[in-house]
C-alpha positions in Angstrom: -15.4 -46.0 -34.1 -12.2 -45.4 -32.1 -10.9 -41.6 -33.0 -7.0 -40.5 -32.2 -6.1 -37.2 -32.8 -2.6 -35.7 -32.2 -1.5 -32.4 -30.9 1.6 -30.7 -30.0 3.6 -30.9 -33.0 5.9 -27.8 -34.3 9.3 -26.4 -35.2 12.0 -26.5 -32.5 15.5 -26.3 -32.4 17.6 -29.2 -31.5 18.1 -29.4 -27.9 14.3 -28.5 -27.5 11.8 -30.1 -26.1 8.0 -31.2 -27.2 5.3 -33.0 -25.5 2.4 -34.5 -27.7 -0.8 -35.2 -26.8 -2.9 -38.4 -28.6 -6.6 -38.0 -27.8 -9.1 -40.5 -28.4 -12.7 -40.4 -28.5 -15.5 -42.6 -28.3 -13.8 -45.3 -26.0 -12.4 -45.8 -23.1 -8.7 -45.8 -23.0 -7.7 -48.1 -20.3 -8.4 -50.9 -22.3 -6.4 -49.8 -25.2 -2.7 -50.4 -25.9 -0.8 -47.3 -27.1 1.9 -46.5 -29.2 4.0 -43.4 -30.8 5.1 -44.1 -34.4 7.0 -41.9 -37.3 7.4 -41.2 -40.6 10.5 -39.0 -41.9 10.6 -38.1 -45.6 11.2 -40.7 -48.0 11.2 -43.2 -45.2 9.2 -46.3 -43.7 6.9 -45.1 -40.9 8.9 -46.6 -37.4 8.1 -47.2 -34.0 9.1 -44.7 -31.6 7.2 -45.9 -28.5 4.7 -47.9 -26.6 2.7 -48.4 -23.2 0.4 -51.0 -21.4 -3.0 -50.1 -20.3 -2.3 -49.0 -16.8 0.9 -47.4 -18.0 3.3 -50.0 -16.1 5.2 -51.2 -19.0 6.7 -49.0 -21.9 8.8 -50.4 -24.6 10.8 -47.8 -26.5 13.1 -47.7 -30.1 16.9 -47.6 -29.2 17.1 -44.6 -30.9 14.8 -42.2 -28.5 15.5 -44.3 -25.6 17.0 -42.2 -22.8 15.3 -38.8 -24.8 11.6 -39.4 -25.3 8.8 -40.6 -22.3 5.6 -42.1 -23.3 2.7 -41.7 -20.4 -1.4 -42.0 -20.1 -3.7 -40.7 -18.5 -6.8 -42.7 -18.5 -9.2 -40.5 -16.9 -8.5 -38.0 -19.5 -8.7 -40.6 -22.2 -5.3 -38.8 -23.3 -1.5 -40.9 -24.1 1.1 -38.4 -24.5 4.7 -38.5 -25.8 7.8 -36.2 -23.7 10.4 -35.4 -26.0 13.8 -34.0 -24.8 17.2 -33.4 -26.1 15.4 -33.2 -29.6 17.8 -33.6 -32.8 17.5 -33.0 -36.3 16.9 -36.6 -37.1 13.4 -36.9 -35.0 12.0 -34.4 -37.5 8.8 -36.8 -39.2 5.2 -37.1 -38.7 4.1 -38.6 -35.6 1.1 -40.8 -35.1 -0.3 -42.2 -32.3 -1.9 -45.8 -32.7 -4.4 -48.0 -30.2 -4.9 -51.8 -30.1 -8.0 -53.0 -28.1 -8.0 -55.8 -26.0 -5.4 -57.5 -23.2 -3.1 -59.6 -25.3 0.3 -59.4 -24.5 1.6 -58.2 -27.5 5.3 -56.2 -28.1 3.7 -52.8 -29.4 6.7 -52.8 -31.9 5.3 -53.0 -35.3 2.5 -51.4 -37.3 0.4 -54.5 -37.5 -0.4 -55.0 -33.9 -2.2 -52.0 -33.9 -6.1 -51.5 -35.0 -6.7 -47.3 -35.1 -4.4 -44.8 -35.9 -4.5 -41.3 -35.6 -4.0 -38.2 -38.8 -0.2 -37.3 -37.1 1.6 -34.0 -36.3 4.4 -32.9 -37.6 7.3 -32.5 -35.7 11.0 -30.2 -37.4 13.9 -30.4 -35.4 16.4 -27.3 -36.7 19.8 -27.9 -36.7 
């Protein structure tokens, strides 16, 4: 059983920056496919980002594109998520999320993933 656990989370001020950590356990993670998701109060849980299993391909939302870098590092079965230029409206839950296997798939929506992790909490202070 595939085990995810984020790290990193915290209260910054906007204009910050964060860096999460998504580690995972009992598999290797090369053959994984990796995304960022989050969940803001009151709303639907959203893709925030995702990468391919060497880390050649990311796919971002428009709306952290430019701010946030997703990275891997296989040999330390770790995926982690660089956020910059933080604002009040990133404030949510964060959860990492792995789907096993080499299909091509987008990495955009909840569904195309098999394990998630428990999340962090990220607050951006205005």
């Amino acid at each position: 059983q595939v085990q995810l656990v984020e790290s990193g989370g915290g209260l910054v001020q906007a204009g910050d920056s964060l860096r999460l950590s998504c580690a995972a356990s009992r598999v290797t993670l090369s053959s994984y496919f990796m995304g960022w998701f989050r969940q803001a109060p009151g709303k639907e849980r959203e893709f925030v980002a995702a990468i391919s299993w060497s880390g050649g391909s990311t796919v971002y939302a428009d709306s952290v594109k430019g701010r946030f870098t997703i990275s891997r590092d296989n040999a330390k079965n770790t995926v982690y998520l660089q956020m910059n230029s933080m604002k009040p409206e990133d404030t949510a839950v964060y959860y990492c999320a792995a789907r096993y296997g080499f299909a091509v798939v987008a990495g955009t929506t909840e569904n195309e993933y098999d394990y998630w992790g428990q999340g962090t909490q990220v607050t951006v202070s205005s």
